[in-house]
N, C-alpha and C positions, 0 to 999 in steps of 0.2 A: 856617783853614777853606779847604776847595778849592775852585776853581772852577767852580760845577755848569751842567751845561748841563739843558734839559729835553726831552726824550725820551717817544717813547708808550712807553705802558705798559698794562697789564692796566685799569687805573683811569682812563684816558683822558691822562693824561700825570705824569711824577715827576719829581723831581731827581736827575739821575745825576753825580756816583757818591752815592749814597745814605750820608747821616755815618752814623758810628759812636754809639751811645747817649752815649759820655763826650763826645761834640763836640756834640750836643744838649744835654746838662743843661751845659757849659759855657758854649757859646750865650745861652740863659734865665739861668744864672746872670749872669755878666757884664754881658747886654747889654738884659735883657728883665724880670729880677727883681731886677734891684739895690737896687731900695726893693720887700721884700714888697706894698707896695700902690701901685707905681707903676703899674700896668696896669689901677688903676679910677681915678674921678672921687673924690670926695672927697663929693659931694651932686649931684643931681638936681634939674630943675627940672620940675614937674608934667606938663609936655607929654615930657618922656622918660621918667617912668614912668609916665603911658599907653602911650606906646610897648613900655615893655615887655610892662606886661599885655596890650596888643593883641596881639601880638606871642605868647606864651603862648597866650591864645584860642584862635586859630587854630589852635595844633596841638591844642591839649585837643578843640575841635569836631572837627577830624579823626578824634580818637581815639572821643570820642563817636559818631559816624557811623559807628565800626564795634563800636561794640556794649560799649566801656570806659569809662565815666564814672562811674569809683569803686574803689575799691580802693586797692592798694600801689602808688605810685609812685618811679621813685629817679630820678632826674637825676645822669646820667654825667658830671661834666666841670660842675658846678653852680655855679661864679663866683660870683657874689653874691648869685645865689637866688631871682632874680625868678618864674623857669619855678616851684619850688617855691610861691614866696607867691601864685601864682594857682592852683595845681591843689591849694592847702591848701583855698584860700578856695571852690573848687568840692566840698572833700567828700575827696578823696583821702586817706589817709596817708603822709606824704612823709619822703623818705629821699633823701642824697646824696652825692655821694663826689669829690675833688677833691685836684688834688697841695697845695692850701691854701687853707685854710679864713677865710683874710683875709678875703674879699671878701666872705661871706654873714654872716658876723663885724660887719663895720662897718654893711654898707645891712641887712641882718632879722635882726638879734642874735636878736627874739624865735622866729623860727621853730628854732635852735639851743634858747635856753633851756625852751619848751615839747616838746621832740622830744628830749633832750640826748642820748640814745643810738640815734638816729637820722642823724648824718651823722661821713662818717668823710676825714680827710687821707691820701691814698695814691694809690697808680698804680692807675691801672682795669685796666691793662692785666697787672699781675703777679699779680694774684689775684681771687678773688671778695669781698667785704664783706657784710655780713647774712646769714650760709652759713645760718642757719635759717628764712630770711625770703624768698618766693617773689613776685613782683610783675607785676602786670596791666599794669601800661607805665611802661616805659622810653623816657628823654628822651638823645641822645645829639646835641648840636649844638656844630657848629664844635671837632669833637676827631681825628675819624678821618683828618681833613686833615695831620695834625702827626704822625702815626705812621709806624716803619718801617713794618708791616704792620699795614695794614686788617684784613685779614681775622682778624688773632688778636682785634681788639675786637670783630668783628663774631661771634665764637666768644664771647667774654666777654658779650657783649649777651643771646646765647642762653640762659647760663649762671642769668641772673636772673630769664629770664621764664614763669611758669607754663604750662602747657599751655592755648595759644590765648591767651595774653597779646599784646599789642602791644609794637613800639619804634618811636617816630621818628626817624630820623637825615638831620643837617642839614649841610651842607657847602657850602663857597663853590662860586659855578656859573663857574668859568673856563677857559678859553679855548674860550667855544662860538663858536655861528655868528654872533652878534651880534658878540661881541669880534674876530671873520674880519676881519668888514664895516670895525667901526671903525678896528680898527690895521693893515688889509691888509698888506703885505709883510715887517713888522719883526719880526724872531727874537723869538722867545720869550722869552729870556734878557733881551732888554732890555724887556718890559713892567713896567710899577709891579704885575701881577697876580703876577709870579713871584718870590718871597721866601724862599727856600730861605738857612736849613734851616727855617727858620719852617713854612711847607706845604711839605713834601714831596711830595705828590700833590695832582691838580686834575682831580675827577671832572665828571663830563658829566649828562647826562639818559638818558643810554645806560647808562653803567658804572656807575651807582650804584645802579639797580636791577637791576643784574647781579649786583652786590654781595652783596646780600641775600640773590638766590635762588642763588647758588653758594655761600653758607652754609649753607641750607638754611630759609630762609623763604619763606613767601607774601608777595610785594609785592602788597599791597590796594590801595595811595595813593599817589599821588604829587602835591608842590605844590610851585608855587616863590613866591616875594614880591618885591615889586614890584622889575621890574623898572627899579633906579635906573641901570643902565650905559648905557641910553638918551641919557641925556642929552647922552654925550661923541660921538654924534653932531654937536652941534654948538658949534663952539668956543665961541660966547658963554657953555657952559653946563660948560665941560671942567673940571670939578672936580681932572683927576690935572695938567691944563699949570696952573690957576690956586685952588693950596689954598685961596684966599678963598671960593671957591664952594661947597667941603664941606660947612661949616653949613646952606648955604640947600640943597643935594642932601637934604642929609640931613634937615629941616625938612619937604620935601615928600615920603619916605621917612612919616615921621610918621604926615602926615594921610591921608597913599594908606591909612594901617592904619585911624588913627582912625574914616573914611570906608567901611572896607569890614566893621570891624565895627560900623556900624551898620544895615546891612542887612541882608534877610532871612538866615537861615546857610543857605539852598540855597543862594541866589544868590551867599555869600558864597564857599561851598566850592565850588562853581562855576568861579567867576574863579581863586581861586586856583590848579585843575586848571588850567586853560585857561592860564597864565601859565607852566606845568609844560609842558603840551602843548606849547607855540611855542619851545619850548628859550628860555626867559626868568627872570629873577627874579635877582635876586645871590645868594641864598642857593637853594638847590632840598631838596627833602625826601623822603625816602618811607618811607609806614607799612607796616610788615612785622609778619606775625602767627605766634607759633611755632607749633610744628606741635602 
């Protein structure tokens, strides 16, 4: 693999020089998917799958809040299929597509065996899947980060969604103004945020909903979730100098969701804008509607 530096770019920053597809799939093979189910857990314990379904909620109320709670659903990029087992249990019909289908295999076999010709193993990115099947939202999280080009999935996204359909699309929020503050002076290349070829690109709160509308959709929404990079403010709490403290980051990660879906859903979608607004959240989002 070469030495990549990072660089802005169209997407707020990438890894230059950009691998080739066979040094990607070589990468994952090797180094990422050597045990097909090394990149999940084996079992959950009921406070992480809260987390999940919390976690889900929130973009479903997003989606509801503009006018989608029901219909055809497919999650791009569907892992184990948590985003599914909550927007099944709201009513949708759910549909998904993944370079493998392990993961949604092991943790909701059922949602496979009651759906069987509803989710499919494959590149999202080389073709379209369900070519007779037209869908009201699209779920696309934590995928567009690992691609040569954004914008062909963000052309695939298009491709799925009915006239005035929604998509979500979810991506890590790094090197914002926050991550400035915290790591002031040090290259880029030496943050624990920059992992190339793993993420190739590291969109902003700027260029992600640039994204969208240079596709040619309407950005409706925009949110981010809880801002956990807070914490490396201070050392007592620096989860990347002391990995003993991940668990506990991530624990309070948890309840910030468990906690704010228990509130009213203005107040809810609210904060989460607002967390969006302050260039915050580790994950950031925005709901795009076709035209």
């Amino acid at each position: 693999m070469p030495k990549y530096q990072c660089v802005p770019s169209l997407y707020g920053h990438s890894a230059d020089p950009m691998p080739t597809i066979a040094e990607i799939e070589k990468h994952y093979r090797e180094s990422y998917y050597q045990d097909p189910t090394g990149q999940y857990k084996k079992e959950y314990d009921q406070a992480e799958l809260d987390y999940f379904d919390d976690r889900a909620s929130v973009a479903l109320d997003f989606a509801t809040a503009h006018g989608v709670s029901k219909g055809n659903a497919i999650d791009l990029g569907c892992g184990e299929g948590f985003f599914l087992k909550s927007a099944h249990r709201r009513g949708f019909s759910i549909f998904g597509v993944d370079h493998s289908l392990v993961g949604i295999e092991r943790q909701n076999r059922d949602l496979i065996e009651n759906n069987v010709d509803h989710f499919h193993a494959g590149d999202i990115g080389s073709q379209r899947y369900f070519e007779h099947v037209s869908f009201d939202l699209v779920y696309c999280k934590n995928v567009i980060e690992h691609v040569i080009d954004p914008d062909i999935i963000m052309t695939r996204v298009g491709s799925y969604l009915s006239p005035g359909g929604l998509a979500i699309i979810e991506v890590p929020n790094d090197f914002s103004t926050l991550h400035s503050i915290i790591f002031g002076d040090v290259s880029k290349e030496e943050l624990p945020i920059f992992v190339p070829p793993v993420h190739l690109h590291y969109f902003t709160t700027k260029t992600l909903p640039e994204l969208g509308r240079r596709n040619g959709f309407s950005v409706v929404d925009c949110f981010g979730d809880y801002p956990i990079d807070h914490l490396l403010m201070e050392e007592a709490f620096n989860y990347y100098n002391d990995r003993k403290l991940g668990p506990f980051a991530h624990s309070l990660r948890r309840k910030f969701f468990r906690y704010a879906c228990s509130v009213d859903v203005e107040a809810r979608l609210a904060l989460f804008r607002s967390i969006f607004a302050a260039g915050l959240g580790r994950d950031i989002c925005i709901v795009v509607r076709w035209p």
